[in-house]
C-alpha positions as CSV (number, residue, x, y, z in Angstrom):
1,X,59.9,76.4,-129.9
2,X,56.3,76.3,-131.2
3,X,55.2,79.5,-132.9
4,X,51.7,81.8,-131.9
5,X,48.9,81.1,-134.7
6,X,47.2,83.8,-133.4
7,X,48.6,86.8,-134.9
8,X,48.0,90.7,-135.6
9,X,46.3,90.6,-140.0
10,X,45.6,92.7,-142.1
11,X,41.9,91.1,-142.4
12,X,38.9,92.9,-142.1
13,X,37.0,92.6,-138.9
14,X,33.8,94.3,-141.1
15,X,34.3,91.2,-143.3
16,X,34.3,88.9,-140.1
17,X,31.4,90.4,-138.1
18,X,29.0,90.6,-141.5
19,X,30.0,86.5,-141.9
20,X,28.6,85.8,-138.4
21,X,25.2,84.0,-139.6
22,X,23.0,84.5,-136.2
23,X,21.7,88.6,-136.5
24,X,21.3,88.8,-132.9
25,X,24.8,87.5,-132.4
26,X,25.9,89.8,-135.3
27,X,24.4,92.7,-132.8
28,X,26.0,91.6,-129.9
29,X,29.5,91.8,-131.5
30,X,29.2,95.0,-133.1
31,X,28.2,96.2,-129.8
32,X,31.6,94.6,-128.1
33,X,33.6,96.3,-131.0
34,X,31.9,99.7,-129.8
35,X,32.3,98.8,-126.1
36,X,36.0,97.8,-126.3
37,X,37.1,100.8,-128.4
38,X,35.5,103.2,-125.6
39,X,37.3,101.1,-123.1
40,X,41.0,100.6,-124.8
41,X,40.9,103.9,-127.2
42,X,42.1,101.5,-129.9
43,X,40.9,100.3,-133.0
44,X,40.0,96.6,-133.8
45,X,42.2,94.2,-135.7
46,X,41.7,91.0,-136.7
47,X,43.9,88.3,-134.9
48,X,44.4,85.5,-136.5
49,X,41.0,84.0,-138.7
50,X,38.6,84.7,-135.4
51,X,39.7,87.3,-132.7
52,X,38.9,90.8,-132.9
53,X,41.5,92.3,-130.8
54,X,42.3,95.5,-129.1
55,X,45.6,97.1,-128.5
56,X,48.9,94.9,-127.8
57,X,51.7,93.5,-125.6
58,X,54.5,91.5,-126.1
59,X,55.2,89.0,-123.4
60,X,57.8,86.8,-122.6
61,X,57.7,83.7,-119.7
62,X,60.5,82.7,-117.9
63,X,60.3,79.6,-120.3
64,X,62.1,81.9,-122.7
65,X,58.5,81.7,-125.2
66,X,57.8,85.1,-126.3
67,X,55.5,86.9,-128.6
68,X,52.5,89.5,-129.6
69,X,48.7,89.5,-128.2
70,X,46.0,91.7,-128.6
71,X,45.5,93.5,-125.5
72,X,41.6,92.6,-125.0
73,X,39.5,91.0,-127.2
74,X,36.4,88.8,-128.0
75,X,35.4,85.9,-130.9
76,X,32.0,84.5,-131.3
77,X,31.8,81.2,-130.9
78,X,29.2,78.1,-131.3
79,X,27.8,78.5,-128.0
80,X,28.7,82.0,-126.7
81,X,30.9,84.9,-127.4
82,X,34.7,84.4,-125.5
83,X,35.9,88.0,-124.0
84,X,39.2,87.7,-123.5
85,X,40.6,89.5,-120.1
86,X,43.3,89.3,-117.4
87,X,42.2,86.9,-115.0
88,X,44.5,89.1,-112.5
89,X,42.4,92.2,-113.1
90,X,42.4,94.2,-109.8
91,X,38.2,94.2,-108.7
92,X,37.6,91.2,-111.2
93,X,35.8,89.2,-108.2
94,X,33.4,92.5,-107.1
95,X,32.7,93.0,-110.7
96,X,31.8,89.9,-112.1
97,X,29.3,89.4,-109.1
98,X,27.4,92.3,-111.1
99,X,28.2,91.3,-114.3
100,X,25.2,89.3,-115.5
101,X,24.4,85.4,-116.6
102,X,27.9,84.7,-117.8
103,X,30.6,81.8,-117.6
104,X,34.7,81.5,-117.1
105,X,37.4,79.8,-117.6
106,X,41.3,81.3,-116.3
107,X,41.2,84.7,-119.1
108,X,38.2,83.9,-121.1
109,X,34.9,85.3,-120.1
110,X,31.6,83.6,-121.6
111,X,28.9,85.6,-123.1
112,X,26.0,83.7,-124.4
113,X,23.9,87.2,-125.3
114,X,25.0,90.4,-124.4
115,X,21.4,91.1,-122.7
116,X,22.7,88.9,-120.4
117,X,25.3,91.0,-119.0
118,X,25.2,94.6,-118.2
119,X,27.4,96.5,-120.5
120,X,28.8,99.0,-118.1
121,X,30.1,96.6,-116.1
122,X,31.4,94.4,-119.1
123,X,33.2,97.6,-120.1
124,X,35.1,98.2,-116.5
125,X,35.7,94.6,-116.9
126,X,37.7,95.4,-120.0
127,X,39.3,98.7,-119.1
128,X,40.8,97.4,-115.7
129,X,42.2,94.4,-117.7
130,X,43.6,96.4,-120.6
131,X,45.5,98.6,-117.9
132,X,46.5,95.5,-115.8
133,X,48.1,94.0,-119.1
134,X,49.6,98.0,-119.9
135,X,51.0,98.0,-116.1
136,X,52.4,94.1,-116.3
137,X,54.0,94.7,-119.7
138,X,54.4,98.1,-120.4
């Protein structure tokens, strides 16, 4: 069985935000690092070479595939910034229709500029997933 690339390391997340080359989009991450540690009440680690994750879970499917994930987390990419939440959150529907300009796709939620979205919301967004992944696996 195939093993996760995307591990908990020992990388520095200060060494991946100050790499990001856009400033604005440098902002907007150190703002989602703020925002997710009032939300989870945990640190953030690097996951793999590009997530900066929040908290963890170990999972394991009915396939008998198991690992580790990082609870929440985000990576800036090309085009946007990918939030990574629950898709099963409970009021995900009711609070994405106040979110902001934003796009999904099943867990990810895409962030093009975080003026784009309004941060209290983003932030509920991220607590009730983080305690919908805490009440799913413990």
């Amino acid at each position: 069985m195939a093993e996760s690339k995307t591990k908990a390391t020992n990388a520095s997340v200060e060494q991946y935000l100050a790499a990001i080359e856009d400033e604005a989009r440098r902002a907007d991450c150190r703002a989602l690092v703020k925002l997710m540690r009032r939300a989870t009440g945990e640190a953030p680690k690097m996951w793999g070479t590009s997530i900066v994750g929040f908290g963890s879970y170990h999972y394991k499917y009915e396939s008998g595939r198991e690992g580790d994930s990082c609870a929440t987390g985000f990576s800036s990419r090309k085009g946007n910034i990918a939030v990574y939440l629950m898709a099963s959150a409970p009021n995900r529907a009711k609070l994405l229709a106040r979110l902001g300009t934003y796009k999904t796709a099943k867990a990810c939620l895409y962030v093009r500029r975080m003026s784009d979205v309004d941060p209290e919301v983003l932030e509920k967004l991220v607590a009730d997933s983080v305690a919908d992944v805490r009440r799913r696996y413990g």
